[in-house]
N, C-alpha and C positions, 0 to 999 in steps of 0.2 A: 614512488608515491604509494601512501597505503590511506585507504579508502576505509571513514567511517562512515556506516550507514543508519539512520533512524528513519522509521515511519511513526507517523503520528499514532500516539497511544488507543488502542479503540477503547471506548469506556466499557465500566465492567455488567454495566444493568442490560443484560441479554446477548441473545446472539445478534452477529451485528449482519448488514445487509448485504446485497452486491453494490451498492454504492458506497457503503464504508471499503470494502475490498478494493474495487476498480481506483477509488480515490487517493489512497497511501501505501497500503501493505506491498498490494500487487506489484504496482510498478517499481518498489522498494526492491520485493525480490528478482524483478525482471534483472534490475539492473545488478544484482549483488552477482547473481549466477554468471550474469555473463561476465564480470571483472575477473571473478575467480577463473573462469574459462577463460579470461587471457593471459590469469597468471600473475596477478594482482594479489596482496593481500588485504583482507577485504573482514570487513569488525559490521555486523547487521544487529542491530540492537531494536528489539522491540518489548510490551507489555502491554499490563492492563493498569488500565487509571480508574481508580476503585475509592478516592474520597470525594465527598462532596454534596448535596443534596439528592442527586438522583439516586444513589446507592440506597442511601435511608431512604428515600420512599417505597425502591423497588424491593429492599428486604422490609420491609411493612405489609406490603402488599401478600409477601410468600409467609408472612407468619417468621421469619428466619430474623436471629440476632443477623447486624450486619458485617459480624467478621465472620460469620458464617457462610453468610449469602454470599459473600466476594471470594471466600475460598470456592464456593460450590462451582462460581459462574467462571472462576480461573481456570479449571480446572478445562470445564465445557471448551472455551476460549482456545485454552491451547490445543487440543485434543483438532477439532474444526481446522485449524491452522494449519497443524500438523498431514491431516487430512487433503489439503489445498495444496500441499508440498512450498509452504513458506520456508524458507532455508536459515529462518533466525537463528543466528549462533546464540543468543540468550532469549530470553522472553520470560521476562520477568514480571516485578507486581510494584506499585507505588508504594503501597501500603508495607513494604519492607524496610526492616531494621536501617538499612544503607540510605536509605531517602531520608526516614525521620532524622537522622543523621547530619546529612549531608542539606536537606533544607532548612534546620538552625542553624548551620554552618553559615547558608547565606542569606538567613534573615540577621546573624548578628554581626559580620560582614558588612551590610548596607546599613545596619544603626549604627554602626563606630564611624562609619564615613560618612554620616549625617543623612541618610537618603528615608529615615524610617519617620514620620511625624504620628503621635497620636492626639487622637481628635473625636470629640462626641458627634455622632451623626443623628440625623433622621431616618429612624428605620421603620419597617412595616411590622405592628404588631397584630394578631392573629387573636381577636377577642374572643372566637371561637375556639381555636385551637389551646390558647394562653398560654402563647410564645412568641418570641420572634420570628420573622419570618426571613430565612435567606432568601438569596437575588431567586433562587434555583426553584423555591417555594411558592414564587408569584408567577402569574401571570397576567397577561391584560392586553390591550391593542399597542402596537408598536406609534410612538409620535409622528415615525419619521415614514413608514410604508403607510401604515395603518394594518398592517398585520395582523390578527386576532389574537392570534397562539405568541404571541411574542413573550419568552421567557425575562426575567428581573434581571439578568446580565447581558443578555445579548438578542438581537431578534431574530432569527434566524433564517429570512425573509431576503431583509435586506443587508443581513451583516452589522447591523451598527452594534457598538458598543454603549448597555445603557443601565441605569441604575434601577431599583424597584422603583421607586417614586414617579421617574420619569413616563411610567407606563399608564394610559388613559382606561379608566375602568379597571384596578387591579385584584384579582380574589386567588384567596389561597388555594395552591394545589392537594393538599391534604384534605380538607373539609369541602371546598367550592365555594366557602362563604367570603362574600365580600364583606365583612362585619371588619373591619380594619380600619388601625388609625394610627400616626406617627405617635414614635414615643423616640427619647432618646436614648444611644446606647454608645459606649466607648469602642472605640477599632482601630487599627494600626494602618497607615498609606505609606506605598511608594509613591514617592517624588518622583513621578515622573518626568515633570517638569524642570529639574535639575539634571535630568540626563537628559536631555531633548538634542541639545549636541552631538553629543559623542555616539546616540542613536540613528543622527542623519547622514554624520560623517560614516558610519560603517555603513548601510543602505548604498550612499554615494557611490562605498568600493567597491561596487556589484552591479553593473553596468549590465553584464551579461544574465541577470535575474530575468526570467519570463515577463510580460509583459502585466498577466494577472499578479505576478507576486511584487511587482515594482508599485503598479496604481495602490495595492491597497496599505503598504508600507507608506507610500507619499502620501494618499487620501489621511489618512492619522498625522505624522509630519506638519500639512499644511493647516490641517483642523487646531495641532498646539497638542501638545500633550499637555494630560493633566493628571493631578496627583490621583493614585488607585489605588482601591481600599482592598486590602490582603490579609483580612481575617472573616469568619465568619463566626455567627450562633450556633452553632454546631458540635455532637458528641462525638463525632465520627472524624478522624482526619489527626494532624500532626499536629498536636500541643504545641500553643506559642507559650516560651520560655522567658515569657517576663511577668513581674508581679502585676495583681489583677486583672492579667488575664487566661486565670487558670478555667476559663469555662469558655474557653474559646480557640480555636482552630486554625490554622492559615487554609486560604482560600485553595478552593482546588486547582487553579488555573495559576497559582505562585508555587507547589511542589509539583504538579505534574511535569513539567519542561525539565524540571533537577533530577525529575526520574532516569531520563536519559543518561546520567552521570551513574546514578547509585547503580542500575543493572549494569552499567559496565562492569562498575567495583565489585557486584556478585559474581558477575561469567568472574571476573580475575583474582577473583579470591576461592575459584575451585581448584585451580591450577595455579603452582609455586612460581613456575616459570613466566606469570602474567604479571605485568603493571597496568591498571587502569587509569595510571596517569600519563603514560607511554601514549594514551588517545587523546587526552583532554587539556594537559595542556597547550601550550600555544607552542605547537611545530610545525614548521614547514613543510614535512614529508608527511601529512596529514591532508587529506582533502574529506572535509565534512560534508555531506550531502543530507539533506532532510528532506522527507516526504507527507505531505499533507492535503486535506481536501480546502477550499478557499476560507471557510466557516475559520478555520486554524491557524490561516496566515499571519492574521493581527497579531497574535498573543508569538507568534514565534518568527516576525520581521520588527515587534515594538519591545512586547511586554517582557519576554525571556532575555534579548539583548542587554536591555536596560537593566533588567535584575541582573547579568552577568558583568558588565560593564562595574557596574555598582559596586560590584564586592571588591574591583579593584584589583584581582587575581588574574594571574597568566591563563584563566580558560580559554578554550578555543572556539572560536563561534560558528558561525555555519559559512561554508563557503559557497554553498547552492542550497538554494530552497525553492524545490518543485511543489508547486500550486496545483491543483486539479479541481475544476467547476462542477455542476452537479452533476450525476446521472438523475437523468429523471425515468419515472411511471410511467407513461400512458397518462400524459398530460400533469403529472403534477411529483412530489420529491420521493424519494424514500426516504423511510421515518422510522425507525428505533422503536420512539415513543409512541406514534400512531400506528404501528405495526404496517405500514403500506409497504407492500414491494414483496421480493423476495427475500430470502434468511439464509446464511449460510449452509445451516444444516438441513433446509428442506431441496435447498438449491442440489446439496450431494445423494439426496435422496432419490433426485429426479435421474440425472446424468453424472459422469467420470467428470476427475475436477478441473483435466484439460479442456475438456469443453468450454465450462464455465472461463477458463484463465483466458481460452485465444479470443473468446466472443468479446468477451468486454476490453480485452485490448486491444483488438481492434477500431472496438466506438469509444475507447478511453475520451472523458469529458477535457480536452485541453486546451485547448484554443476557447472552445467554447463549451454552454453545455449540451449533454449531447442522452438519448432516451434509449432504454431498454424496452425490447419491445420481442415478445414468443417471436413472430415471423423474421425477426433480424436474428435470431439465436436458430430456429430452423435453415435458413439459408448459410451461415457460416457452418455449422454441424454438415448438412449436406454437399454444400457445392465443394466447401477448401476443404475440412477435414477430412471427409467420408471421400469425396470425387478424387482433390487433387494430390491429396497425399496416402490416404488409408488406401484408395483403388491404385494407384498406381505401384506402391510398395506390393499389395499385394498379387496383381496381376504379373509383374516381372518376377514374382518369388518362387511364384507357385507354377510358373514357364519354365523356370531354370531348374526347378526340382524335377517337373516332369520329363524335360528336355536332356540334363546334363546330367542328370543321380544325384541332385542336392550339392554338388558342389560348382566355384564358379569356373567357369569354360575358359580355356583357352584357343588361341585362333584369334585371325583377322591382323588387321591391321590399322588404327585408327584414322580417319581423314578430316575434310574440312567440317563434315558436320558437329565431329567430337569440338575439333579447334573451339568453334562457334560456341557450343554449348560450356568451355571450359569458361572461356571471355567472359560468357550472360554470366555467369555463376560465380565468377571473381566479383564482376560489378553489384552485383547484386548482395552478396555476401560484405564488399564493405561498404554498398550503402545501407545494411543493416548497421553494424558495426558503427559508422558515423554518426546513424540516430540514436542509437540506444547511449554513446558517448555524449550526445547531445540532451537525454532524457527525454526523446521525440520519441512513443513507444506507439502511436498510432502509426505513423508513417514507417517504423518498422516493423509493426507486423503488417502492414502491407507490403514491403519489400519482400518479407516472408513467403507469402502468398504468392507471391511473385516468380520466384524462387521455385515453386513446388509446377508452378503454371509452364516454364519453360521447357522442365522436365518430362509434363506430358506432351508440351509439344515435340520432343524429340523422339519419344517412345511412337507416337501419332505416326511421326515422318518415314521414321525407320521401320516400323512394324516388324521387329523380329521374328514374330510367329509367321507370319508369308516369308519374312527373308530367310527362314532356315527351310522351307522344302528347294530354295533356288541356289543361296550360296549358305554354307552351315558355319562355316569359320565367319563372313562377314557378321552373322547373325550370332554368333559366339561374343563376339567384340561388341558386338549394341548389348547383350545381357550382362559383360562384365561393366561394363561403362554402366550401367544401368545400376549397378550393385553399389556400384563405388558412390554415385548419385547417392543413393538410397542413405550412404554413413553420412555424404556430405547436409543430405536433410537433416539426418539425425543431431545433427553437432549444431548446424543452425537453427534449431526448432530448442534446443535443449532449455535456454533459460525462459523460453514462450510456453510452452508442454512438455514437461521434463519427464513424467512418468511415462508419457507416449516414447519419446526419446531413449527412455530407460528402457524401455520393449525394442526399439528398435536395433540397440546396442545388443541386447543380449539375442536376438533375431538372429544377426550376423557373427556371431561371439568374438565380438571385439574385445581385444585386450582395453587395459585400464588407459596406456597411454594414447591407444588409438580413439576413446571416446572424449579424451580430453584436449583435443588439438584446439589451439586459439583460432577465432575467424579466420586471420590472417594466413594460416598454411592448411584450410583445411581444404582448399582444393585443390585437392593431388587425386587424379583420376589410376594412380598405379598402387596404393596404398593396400586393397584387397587383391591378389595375386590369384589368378590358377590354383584349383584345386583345394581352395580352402571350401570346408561346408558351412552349411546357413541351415535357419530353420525356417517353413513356412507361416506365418503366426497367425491365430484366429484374425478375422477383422477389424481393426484396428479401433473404427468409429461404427456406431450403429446411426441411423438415419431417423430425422423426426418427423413421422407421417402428419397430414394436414387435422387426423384423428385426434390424434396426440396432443398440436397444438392448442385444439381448441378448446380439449381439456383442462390443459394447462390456464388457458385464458380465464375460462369460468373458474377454475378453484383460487386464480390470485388476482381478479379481480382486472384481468386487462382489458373489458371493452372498452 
């Protein structure tokens, strides 16, 4: 089986949050590292989604053309990512040759199969502004929450799907005037309605879809699809390819999903040896996996299907689509737009960006949604990182260097406590292993934790340092068993804290093959032998004093 991966596109207008990360990407790469780690091959596809009305406002805002502003903020994007240790084999951009391409390919695709209706609407005109206004340009109170901030395509609140009109009190986001009045304007719909089928019948074959990603697929289903409109008023975005409508755009929620497609065809058009259709079309030794936050679900359980279905081509759809609910604030979301929360690049400003990766996968929002809060990022930092894995790695390193001359000891004999400790550590390693297979990333990193916890209980039990002034061979055998622990953290932490991981591997100078051992054989407690050397490494994790915290609190806003 080979394993494609996609997270949902972050958009291109800024850096994006710890709740865009913990939502898509993260768990994206959790799961790609570890597949590679068992030996898997494994296609992790991500970008930036850079048309559409946000884009033009936020290059308005900076004074920047906006093929400027989304090269600038591309650039930012990847860089952060890169920084985070995202292991995307591509990361790409919408707004590339390959998309505009490949998105008239299946806008003309669903017109020949009858799926494309055009039709005059009622839109929002901007008497102030004297334009039309996109969905993305309005806003107003949501019908159905009563939301305030609820944007002209979607509420954000409560998820619904909804048109500008349908919003109570609507004023433009450009000026703030509500000086607005329908006028008519021409635009192209998907028939959704005419896929409504073959949209439920795929849904159906996904029994084992989470729970969030099943309700909000049926919630649409039962509601009736209904035809969506897939052009906008807009300068910015991918020319629709039919007469009279040369001043008008496909919407950004009908190329963005085909973006998925075109970054493959870039990674596979670097290299001679690559097919990007070897992913996409329809094979069986393909397992598609897609990652998104709930906000996402609709448009890639309804809207992307139905557009793919449509064109009537062998592409391949998704074979799992992980859902993820909000992180919230200190009572309330993070927001892009409202700047609330923290920012990627202030987040790596603070702390290493393992920090950031195990805290939030830990309270990863899945089941439900789930709050970031300073005092929950202090206690993971101190008790697991710092306590159970940084003091422990370091406390046996820095024994055995001073005890044996830096290299590990031979002597002893292993008995029932090793047994014990081998057993916790088999179990525990594939009950990692069976969550992250499952896409369960909360409950393995706490298996993880778990993990690190047994190994101080045996260091606790044993205490080498009292056992080497009584028996020194016994105590020999608790720091080699000790050492060998220390890789098998390393290998199990790897796709959680990879750069920690990466220090830990070259701590011990482990060859290439010994850092790469799949969960399944990597507890072998004789793999480090006698007499090899180790280095003792600075401290691993630094600690977040209650000082600190509560700086942090006041500069972002968390009382």
């Amino acid at each position: 089986m080979r394993y494609l991966i996609t997270s949902a596109l972050p958009y291109i207008n800024g850096i994006k949050h710890l709740g865009n990360l913990v939502g898509s990407m993260l768990p994206a790469d959790v799961y790609a590292r570890f597949l590679r780690q068992e030996g898997e091959t494994v296609l992790f596809i991500c970008g930036t989604d850079e048309h559409g009305t946000p884009a033009e406002l936020a290059a308005l805002e900076e004074g920047l053309d906006v093929a400027d502003y989304c090269q600038q903020q591309y650039e930012r994007q990847a860089e952060i990512y890169k920084r985070f240790g995202l292991s995307f084999d591509y990361f790409g951009r919408t707004s590339s040759q390959e998309n505009h391409e490949l998105t008239q390919h299946f806008y003309q695709c669903l017109d020949e199969n009858g799926f494309i209706k055009e039709q005059e609407i009622s839109q929002m005109y901007s008497l102030e502004d004297e334009r039309f206004l996109p969905d993305r340009y309005i806003i107003g109170t949501c019908p159905n929450c009563g939301y305030q901030s609820a944007r002209g395509d979607q509420c954000e609140n409560c998820t619904s799907v909804l048109n500008p009109t349908d919003l109570i009190q609507p004023r433009s986001t450009i000026s703030e005037s509500n000086n607005l009045e329908v006028r008519q304007s021409k635009h192209l719909f998907l028939e959704l309605n005419l896929l409504s089928n073959k949209v439920e019948s795929w849904v159906e074959e996904h029994p084992d879809w989470s729970s969030l990603t099943k309700s909000i697929a049926k919630k649409w289903l039962n509601e009736g699809l209904q035809k969506r409109c897939i052009t906008r008023d807009l300068s910015w975005g991918i020319p629709v390819p039919r007469p009279g409508f040369e001043s008008k755009v496909f919407y950004v929620w009908f190329d963005a999903p085909i973006g998925y497609l075109a970054m493959t065809k870039a990674w596979s058009d670097r290299a001679e040896e690559r097919n990007w259709l070897d992913w996409w079309h329809e094979l069986e030794d393909v397992q598609y996996v897609q990652f998104m936050a709930k906000d996402n679900l609709p448009f890639h359980t309804i809207m992307f299907p139905a557009m793919t279905l449509g064109t009537r081509k062998p592409w391949k759809l998704a074979d799992q689509i992980k859902g993820f609910n909000w992180l919230n604030y200190y009572g309330g979301k993070f927001s892009t737009s409202s700047k609330r929360g923290v920012f990627l690049d202030q987040a790596l400003d603070i702390l290493p960006s393992d920090c950031w990766r195990y805290t939030l996968l830990a309270i990863s929002p899945e089941s439900s949604d789930s709050s970031f809060t300073w005092e929950q990022l202090q206690t993971k930092i101190n008790k697991d990182l710092a306590d159970k894995l940084g003091n422990l790695i370091n406390r046996i390193l820095k024994f055995a260097a001073s005890r044996f001359d830096s290299k590990i000891p031979m002597g002893g004999v292993p008995g029932e406590a090793e047994q014990q400790l081998e057993a916790q550590c088999k179990k525990l390693m594939d009950t990692i292993c069976q969550c992250l297979h499952s896409l369960e990333f909360r409950k393995a990193t706490n298996a993880l934790c778990a993990l690190w916890t047994i190994g101080n209980q045996y260091i606790d039990e044993q205490a080498p340092w009292k056992l080497f002034k009584e028996n020194p061979e016994q105590a020999a055998m608790v720091i080699r068993t000790s050492i060998n622990l220390i890789r098998i953290y390393a290998i199990a932490s790897y796709p959680f804290i990879p750069s920690t991981a990466q220090q830990i591997f070259d701590t011990l100078h482990l060859s290439e093959s010994e850092r790469t051992s799949s969960f399944g054989s990597a507890v072998d407690f004789s793999i480090l032998q006698p007499n090899r050397s180790f280095d003792v490494p600075a401290p691993l994790f630094q600690k977040l004093d209650d000082e600190q915290v509560a700086r942090l609190k006041s500069r972002f806003g968390g009382e």
